[in-house]
DOTI-943503 format. One line per 5 residues: number of its first residue (from 0); for each residue x negated, y, z of N, C-alpha, C, O. Coordinates in Angstrom, 1 decimal, m for minus. Layout:
NUM) X Y Z X Y Z X Y Z X Y Z  ... $
END
This chain:
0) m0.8 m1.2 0.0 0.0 0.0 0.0 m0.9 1.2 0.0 m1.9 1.6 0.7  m0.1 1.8 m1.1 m1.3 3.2 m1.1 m0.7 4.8 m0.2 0.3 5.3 m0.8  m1.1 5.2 0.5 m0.6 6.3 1.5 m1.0 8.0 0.7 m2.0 8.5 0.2  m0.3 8.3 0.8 m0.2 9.9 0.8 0.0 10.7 1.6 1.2 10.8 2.0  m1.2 11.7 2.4 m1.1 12.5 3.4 m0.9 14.2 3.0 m2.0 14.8 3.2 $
5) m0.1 14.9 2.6 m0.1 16.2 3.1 m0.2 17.2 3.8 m0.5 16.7 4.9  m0.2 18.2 3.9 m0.5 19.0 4.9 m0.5 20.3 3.7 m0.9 20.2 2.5  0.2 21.5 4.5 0.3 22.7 3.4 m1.1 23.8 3.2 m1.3 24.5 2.2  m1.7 23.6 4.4 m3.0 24.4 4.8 m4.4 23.4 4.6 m4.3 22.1 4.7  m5.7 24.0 4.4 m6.4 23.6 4.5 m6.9 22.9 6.2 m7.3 21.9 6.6 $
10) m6.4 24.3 6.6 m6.5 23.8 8.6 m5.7 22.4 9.0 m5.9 21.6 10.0  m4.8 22.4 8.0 m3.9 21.3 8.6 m4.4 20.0 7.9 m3.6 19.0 8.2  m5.5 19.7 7.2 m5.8 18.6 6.8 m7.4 18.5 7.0 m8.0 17.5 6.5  m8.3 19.5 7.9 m9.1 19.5 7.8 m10.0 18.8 8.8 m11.2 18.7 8.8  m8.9 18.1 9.7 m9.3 17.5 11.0 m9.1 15.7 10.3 m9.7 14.6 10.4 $
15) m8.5 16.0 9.9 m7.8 14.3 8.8 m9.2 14.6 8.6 m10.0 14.0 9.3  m9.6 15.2 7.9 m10.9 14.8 6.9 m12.5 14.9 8.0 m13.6 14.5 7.5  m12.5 15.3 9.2 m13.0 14.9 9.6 m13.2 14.0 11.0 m14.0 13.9 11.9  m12.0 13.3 10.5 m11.7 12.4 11.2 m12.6 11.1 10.4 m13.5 10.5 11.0  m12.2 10.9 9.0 m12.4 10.0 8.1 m13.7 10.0 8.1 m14.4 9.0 8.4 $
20) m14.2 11.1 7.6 m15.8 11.9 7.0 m16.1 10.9 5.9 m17.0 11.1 5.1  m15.6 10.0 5.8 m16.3 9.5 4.0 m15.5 9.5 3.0 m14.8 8.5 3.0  m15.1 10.4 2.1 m14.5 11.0 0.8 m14.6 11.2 m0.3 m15.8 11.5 m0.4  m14.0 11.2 m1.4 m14.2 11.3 m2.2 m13.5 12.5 m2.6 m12.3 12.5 m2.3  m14.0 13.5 m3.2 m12.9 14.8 m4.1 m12.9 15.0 m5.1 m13.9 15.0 m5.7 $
25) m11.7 15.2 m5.6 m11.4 14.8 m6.9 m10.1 15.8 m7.5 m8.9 15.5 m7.6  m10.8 17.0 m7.9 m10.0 17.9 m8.6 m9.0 17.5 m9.7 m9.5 16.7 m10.5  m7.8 17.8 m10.0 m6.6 17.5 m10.7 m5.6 18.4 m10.4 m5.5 18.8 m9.3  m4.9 18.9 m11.4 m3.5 19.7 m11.7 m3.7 20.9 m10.4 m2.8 21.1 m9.6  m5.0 21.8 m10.4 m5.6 22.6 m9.8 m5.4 22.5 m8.7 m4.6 23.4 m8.3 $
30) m5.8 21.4 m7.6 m5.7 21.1 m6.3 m7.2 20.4 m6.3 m8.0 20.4 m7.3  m7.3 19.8 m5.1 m8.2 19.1 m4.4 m8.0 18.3 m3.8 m7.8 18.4 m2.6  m7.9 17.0 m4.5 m7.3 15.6 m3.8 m8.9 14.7 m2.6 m10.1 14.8 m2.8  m8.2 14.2 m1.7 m9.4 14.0 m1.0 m9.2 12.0 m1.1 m8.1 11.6 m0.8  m10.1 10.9 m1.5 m9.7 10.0 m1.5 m10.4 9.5 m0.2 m11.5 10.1 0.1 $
35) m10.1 8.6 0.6 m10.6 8.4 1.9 m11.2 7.2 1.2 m10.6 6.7 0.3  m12.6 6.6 1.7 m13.3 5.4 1.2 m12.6 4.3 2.7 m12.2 3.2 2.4  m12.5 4.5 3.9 m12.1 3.5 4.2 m11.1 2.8 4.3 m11.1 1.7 4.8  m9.7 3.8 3.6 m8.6 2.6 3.5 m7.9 3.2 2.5 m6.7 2.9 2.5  m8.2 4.1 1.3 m7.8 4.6 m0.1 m6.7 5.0 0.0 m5.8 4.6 m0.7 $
40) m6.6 5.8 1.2 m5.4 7.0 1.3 m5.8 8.0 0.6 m7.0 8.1 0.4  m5.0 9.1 0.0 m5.6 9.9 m0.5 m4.5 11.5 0.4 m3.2 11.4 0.6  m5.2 12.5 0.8 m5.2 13.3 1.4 m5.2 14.9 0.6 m5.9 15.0 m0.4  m4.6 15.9 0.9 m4.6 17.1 0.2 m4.0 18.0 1.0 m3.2 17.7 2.0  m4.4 19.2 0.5 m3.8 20.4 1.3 m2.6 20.8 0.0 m3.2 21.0 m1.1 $
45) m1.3 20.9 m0.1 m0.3 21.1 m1.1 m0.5 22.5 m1.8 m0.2 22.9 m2.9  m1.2 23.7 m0.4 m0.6 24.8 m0.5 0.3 25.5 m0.3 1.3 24.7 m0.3  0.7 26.7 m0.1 2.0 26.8 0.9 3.1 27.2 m0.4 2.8 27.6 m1.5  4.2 27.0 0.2 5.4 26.9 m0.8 5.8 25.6 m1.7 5.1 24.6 m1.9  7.3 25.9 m2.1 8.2 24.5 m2.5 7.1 24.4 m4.0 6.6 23.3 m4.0 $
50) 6.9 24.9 m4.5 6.4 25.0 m5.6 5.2 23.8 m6.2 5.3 22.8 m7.0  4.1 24.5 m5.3 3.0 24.1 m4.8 3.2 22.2 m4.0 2.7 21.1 m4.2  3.9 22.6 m3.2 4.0 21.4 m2.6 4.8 20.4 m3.5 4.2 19.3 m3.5  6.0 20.5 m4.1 6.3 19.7 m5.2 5.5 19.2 m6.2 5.8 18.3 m6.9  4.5 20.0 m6.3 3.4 19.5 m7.7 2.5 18.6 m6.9 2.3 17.6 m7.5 $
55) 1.9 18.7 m5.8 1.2 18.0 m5.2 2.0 16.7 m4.8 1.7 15.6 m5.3  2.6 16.7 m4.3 3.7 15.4 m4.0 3.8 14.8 m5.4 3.4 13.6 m5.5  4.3 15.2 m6.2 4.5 14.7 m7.6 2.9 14.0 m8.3 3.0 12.9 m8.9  2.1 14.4 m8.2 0.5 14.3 m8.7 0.6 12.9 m7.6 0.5 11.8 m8.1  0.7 13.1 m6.4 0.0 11.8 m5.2 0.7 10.5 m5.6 0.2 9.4 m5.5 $
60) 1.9 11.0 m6.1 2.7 9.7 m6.7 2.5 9.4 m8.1 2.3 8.2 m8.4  2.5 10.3 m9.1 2.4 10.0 m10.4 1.1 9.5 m10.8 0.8 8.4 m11.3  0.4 10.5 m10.6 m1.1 10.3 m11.0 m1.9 9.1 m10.3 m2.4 8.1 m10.8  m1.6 9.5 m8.4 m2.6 8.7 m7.9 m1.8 7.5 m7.1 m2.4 7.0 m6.1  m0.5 7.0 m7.5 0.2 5.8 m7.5 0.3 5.5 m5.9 0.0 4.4 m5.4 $
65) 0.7 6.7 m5.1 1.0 6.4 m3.7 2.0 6.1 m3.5 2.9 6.8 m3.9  2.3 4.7 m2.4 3.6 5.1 m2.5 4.6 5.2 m1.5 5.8 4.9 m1.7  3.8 5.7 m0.3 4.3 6.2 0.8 4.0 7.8 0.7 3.2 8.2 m0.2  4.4 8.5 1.3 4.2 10.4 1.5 4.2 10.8 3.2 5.1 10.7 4.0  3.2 11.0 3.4 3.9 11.8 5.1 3.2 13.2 4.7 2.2 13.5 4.2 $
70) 4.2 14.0 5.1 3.4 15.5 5.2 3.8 15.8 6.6 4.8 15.5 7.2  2.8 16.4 6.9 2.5 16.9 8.3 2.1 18.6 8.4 2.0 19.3 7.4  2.0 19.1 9.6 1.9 20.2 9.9 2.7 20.8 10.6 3.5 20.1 11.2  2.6 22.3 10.9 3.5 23.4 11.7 4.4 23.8 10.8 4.6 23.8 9.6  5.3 24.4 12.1 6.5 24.9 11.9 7.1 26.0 12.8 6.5 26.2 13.8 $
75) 8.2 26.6 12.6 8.6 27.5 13.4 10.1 26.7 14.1 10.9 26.0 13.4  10.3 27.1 15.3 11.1 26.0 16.1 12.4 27.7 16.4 12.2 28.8 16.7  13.6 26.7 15.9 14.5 26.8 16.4 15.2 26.8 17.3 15.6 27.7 18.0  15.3 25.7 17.3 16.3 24.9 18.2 15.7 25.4 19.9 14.8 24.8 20.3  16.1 26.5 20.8 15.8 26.4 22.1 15.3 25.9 22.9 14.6 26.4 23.7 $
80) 15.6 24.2 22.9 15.0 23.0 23.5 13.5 23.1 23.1 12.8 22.8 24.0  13.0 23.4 21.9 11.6 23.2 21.6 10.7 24.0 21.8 10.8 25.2 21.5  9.6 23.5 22.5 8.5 24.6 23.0 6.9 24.3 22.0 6.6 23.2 21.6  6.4 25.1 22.0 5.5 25.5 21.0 4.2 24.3 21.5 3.8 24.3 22.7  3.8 23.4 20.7 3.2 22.3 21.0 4.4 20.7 20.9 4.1 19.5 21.2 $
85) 5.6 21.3 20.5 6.4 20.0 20.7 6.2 19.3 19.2 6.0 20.2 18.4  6.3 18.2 18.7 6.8 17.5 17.4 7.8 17.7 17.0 8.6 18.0 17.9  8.3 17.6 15.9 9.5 17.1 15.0 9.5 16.5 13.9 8.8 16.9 13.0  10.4 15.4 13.9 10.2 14.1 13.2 11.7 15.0 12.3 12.8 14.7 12.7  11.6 15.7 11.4 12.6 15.7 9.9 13.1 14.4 9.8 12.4 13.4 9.5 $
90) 14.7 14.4 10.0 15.5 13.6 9.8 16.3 13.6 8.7 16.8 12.6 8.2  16.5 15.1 8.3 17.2 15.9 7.1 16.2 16.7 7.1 15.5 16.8 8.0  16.1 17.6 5.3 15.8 18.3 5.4 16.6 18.7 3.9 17.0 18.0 3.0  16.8 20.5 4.2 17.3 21.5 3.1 16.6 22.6 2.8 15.7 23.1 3.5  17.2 23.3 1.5 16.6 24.3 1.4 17.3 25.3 1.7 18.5 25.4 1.5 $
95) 16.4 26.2 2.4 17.9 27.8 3.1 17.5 29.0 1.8 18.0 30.1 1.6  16.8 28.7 1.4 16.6 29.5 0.5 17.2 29.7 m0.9 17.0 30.7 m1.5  18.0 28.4 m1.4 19.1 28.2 m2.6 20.3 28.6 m2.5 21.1 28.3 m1.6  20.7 29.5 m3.5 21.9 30.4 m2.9 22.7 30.3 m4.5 22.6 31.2 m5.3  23.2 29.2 m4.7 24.3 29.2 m6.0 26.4 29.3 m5.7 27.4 28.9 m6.3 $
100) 26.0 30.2 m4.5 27.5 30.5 m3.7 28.4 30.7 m4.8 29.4 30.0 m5.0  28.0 31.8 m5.5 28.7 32.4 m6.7 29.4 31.2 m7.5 30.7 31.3 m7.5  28.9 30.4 m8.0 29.6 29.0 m8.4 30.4 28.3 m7.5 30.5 27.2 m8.1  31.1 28.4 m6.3 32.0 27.4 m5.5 31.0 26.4 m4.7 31.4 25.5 m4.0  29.4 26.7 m4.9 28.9 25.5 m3.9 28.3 26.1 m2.5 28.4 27.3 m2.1 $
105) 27.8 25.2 m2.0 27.5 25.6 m0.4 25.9 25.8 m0.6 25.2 25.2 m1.4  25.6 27.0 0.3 24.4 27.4 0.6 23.3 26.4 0.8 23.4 25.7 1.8  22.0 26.1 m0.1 21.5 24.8 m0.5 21.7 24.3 m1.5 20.7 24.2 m2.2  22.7 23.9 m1.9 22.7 23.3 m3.1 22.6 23.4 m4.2 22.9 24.6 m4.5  22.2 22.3 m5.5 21.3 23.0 m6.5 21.9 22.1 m7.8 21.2 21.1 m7.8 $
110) 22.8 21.9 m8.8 23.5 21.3 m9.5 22.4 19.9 m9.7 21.2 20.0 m9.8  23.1 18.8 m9.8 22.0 17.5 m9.6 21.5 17.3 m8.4 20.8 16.3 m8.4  21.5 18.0 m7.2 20.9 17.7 m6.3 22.2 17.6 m5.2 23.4 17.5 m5.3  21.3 17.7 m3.9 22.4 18.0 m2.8 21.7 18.7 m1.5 20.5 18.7 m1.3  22.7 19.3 m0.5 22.3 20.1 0.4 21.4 19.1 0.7 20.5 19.2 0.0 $
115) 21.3 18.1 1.7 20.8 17.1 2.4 20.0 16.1 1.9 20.5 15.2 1.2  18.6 16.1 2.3 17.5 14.6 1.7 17.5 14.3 3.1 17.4 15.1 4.1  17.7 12.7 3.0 17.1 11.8 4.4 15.9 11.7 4.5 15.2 11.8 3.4  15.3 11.6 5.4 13.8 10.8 5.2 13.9 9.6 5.3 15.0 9.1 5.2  12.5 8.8 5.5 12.9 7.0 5.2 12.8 6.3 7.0 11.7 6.3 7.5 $
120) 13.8 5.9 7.5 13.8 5.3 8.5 12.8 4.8 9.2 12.3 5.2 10.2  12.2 3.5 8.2 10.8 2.8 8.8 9.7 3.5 9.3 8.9 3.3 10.3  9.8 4.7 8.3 8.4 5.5 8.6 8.9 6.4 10.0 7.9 6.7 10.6  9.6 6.7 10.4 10.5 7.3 11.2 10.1 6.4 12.5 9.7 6.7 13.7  10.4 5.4 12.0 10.2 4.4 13.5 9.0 4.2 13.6 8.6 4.1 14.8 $
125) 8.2 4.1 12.8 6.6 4.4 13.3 6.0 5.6 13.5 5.0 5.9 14.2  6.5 6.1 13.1 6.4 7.6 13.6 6.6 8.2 15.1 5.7 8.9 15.7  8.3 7.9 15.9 8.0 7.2 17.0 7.7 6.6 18.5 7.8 6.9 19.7  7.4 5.6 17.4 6.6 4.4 18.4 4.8 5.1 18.4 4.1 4.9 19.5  4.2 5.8 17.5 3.3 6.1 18.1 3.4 7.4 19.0 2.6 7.6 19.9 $
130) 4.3 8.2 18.8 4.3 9.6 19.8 4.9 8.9 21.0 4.4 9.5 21.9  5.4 8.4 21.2 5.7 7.7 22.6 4.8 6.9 23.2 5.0 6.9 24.4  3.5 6.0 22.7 2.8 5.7 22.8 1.6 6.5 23.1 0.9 6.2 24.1  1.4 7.4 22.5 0.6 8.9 22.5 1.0 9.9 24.0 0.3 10.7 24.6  2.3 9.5 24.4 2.2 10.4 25.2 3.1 12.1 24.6 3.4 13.1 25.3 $
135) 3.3 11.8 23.5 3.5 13.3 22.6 5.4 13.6 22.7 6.2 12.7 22.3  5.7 14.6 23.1 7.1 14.7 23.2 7.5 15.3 21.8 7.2 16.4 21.4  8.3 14.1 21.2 8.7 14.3 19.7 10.4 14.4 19.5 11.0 13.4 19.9  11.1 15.3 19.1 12.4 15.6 18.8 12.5 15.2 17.2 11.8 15.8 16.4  13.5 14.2 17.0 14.8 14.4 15.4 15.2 15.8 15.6 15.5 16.5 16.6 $
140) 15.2 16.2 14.1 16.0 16.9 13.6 16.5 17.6 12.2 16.4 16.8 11.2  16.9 18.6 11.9 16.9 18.9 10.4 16.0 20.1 10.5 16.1 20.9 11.4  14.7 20.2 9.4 14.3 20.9 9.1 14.6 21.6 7.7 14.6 21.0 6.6  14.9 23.4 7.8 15.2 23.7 6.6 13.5 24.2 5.9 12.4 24.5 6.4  13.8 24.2 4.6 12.6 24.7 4.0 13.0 26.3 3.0 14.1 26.6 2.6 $
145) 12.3 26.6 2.9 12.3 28.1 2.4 11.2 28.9 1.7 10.2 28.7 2.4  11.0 29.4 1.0 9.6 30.3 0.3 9.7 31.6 0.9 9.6 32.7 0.3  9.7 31.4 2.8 9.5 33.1 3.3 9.2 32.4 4.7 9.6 31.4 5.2  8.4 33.3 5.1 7.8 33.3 6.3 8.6 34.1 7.0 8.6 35.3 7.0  9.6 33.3 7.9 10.5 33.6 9.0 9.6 34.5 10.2 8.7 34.2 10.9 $
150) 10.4 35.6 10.0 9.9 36.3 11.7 10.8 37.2 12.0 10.3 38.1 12.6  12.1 37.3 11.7 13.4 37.6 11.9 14.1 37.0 12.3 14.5 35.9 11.8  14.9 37.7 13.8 15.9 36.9 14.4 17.1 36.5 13.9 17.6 35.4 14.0  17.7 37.7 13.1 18.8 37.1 12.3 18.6 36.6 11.1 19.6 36.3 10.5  17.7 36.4 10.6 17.7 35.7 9.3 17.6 34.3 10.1 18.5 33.6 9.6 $
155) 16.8 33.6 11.2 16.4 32.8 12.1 17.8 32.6 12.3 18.1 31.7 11.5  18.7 32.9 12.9 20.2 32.8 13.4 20.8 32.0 12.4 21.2 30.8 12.6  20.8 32.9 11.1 21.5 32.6 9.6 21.4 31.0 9.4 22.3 30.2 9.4  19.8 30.8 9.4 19.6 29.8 8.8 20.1 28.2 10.0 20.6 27.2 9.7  19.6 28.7 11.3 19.8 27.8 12.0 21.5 26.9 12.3 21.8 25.7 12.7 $
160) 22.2 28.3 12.0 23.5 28.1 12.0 24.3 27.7 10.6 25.4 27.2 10.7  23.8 27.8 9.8 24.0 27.5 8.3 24.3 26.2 8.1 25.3 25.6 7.8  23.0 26.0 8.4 21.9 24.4 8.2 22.1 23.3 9.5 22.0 22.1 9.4  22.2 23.9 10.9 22.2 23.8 11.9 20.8 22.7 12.2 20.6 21.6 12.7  19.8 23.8 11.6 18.6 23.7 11.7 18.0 23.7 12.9 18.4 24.6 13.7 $
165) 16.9 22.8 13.2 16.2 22.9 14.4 14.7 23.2 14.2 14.1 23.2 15.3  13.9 23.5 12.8 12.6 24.1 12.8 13.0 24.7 11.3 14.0 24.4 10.6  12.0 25.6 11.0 11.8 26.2 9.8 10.4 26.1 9.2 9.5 26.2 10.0  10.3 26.0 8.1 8.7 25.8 7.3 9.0 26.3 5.9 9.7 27.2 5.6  8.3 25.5 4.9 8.0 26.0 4.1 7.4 25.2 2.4 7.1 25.6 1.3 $
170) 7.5 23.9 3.1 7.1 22.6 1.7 8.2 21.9 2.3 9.3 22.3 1.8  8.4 20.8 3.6 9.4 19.5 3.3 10.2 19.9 2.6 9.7 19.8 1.5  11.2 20.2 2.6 12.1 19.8 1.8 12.1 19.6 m0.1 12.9 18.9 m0.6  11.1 20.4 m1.0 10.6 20.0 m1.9 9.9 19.0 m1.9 10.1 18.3 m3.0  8.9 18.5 m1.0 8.3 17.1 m1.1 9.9 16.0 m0.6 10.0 14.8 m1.0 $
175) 10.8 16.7 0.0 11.5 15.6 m0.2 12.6 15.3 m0.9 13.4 14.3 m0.8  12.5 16.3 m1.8 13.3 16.1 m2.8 12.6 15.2 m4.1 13.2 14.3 m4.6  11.2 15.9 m4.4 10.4 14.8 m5.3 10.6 13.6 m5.1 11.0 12.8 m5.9  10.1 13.2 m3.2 10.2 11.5 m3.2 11.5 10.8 m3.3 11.6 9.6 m3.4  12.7 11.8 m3.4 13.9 11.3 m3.3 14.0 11.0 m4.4 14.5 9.9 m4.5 $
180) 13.8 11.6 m5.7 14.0 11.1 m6.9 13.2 10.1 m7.7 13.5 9.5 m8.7  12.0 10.2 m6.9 10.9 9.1 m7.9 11.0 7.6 m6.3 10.2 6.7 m6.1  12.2 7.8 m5.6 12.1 6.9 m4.8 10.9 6.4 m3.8 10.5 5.3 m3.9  10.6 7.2 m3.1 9.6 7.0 m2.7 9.3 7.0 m1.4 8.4 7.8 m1.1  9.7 6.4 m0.4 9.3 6.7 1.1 8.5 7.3 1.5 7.3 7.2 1.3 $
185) 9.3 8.3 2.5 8.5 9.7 2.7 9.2 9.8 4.6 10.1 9.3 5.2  8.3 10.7 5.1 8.4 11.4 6.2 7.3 12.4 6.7 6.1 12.4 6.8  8.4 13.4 7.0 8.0 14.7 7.0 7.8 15.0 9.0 8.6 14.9 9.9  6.6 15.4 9.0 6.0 15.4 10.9 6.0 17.1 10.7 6.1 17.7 9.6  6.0 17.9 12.1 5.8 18.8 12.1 5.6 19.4 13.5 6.5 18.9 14.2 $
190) 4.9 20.1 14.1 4.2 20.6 14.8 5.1 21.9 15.2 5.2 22.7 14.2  5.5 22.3 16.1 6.0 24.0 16.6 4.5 24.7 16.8 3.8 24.3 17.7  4.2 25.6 16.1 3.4 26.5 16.7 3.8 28.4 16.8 3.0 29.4 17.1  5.2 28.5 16.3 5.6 29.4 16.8 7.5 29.3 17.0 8.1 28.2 16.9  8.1 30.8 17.4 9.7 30.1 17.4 10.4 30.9 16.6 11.6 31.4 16.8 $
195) 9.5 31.1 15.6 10.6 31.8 14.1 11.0 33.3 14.6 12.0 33.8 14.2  10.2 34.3 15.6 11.0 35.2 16.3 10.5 36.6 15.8 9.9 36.4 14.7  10.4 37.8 16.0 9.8 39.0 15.8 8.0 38.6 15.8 7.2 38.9 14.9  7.9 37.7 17.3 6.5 37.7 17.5 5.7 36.3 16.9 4.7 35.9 17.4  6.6 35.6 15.7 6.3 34.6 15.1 4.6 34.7 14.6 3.8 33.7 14.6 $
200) 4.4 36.0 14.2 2.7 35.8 13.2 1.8 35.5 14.6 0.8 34.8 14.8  2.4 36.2 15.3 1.0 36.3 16.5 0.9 34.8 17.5 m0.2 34.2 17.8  2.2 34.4 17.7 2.3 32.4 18.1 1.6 31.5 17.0 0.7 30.7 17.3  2.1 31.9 15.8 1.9 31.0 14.6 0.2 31.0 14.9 m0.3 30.0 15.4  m0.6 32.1 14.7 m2.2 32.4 14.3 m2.9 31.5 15.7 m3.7 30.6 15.8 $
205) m1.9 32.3 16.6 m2.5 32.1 17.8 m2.5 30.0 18.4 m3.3 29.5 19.1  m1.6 29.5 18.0 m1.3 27.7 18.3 m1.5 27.1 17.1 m1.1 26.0 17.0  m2.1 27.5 15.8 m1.9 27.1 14.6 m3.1 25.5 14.7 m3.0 24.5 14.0  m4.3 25.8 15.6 m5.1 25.0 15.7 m4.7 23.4 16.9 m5.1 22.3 16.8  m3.9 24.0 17.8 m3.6 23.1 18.9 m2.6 22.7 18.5 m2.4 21.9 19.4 $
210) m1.6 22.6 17.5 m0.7 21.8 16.8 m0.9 21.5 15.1 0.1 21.2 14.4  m2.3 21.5 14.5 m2.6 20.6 14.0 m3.6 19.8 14.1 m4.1 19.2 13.1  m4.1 19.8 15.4 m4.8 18.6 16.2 m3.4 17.3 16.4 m3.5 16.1 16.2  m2.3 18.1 17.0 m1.6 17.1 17.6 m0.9 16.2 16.3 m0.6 15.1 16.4  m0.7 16.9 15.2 0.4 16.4 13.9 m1.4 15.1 13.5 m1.4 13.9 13.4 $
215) m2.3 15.8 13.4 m3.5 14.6 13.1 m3.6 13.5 14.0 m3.6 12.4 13.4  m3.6 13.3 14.6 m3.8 12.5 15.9 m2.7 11.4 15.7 m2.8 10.2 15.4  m1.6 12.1 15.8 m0.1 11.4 15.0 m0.5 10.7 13.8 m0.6 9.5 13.7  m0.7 11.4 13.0 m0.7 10.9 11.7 m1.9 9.8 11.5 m1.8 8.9 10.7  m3.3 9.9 12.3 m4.4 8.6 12.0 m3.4 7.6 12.8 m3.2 6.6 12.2 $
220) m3.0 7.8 13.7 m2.7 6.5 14.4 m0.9 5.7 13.5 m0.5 4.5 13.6  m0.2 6.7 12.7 0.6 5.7 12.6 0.1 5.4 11.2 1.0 4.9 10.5  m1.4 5.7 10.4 m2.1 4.8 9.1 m2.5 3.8 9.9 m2.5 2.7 9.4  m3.0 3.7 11.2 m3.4 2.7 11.6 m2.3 1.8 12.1 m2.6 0.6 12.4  m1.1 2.4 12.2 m0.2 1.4 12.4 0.4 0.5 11.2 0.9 m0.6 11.3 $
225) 0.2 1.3 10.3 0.5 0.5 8.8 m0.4 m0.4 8.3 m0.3 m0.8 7.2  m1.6 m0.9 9.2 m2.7 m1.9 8.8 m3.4 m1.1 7.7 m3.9 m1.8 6.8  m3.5 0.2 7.6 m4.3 0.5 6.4 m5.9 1.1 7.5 m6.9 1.4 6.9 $
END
């Protein structure tokens, strides 16, 4: 089984990579794919946005025939319950940023598509079984995705209440729409390092390193849980 690791930042994959330290890189469809020599996962930073992140998801599967996806990283938390350092395991995810109202449809949705992608269960339960094993307090929930960096309360309100969203980011939901259509089991990890609020840049900058230590940590141990 061949694995696919995301991550939207350089920071957020750069601990994966020195975790592994023996690599291969291997430039394609103007990214930087990283292939790991000890168990031929291959690894990348997507870049931030649906965009970006859908061409990378698309390349890990098409090109380099993975055929699992986890994307990992931070997020901005919602949901009250979540404090900055907590996980979330994307159960759903949408986009808050698709707005075809004017046609009779609901905020999200996209003709051929739909508000709601699942993620894949199994990976879900390994997912987990290692944060509970880890010690890591990890919340389900719906993650919305969007091409804007939330730091507005009511836009934060809008979307939470819309979507009845519990983090906000900025790739899942395009990577899960790709795996949804090329069928592909996928789960999406995510890290709080701010809470979507006025003082979102200064949380975000400031925890951006101590929650993607923790989404890494997660993420080596459930490849190691997959025998890779």
């Amino acid at each position: 089984m061949k694995v696919g690791i995301l991550g939207a930042m350089d920071e957020e994959i750069m601990l994966l990579l020195e975790h592994y330290k023996d690599y291969e890189s291997i430039c394609f469809g103007g990214n930087t794919f990283y292939k790991i020599k000890q168990n031929g996962i291959i690894v990348a930073s997507s870049r931030i946005g649906k965009v970006f992140s859908a061409l990378s998801a698309s390349i890990m599967i098409l090109h380099f025939g993975c055929e699992r996806i986890i994307f990992t990283g931070v997020a901005g938390g919602v949901n009250p319950n979540y404090k900055i350092g907590d996980l979330v395991l994307g159960v759903e995810l949408a986009q808050h940023d698709v707005d075809i109202t004017a046609f009779g449809h609901p905020f999200g949705f996209l003709s051929g598509g739909k508000v709601f992608t699942k993620t894949d269960e199994k990976l879900n339960s390994i997912a987990k079984e290692v944060a509970k094993n880890e010690g890591f307090r990890m919340y389900e929930g719906v993650i919305a995705t969007g091409d804007q960096f939330i730091h507005n309360f009511e836009r934060k309100e809008w979307i939470k209440n819309t979507f009845k969203a519990d983090a906000i980011e900025m790739e899942g939901a395009s990577v899960a729409v790709v795996c949804d259509n090329l069928q592909i089991p996928f789960c999406i990890l995510r890290a709080i390092s701010d809470n979507a609020s006025d003082e979102a840049l200064v949380s975000y900058e400031e925890f951006l390193e101590e929650a993607a230590r923790k989404s890494t940590r997660l993420v080596v141990k459930m490849v190691e849980k997959m025998g890779l």
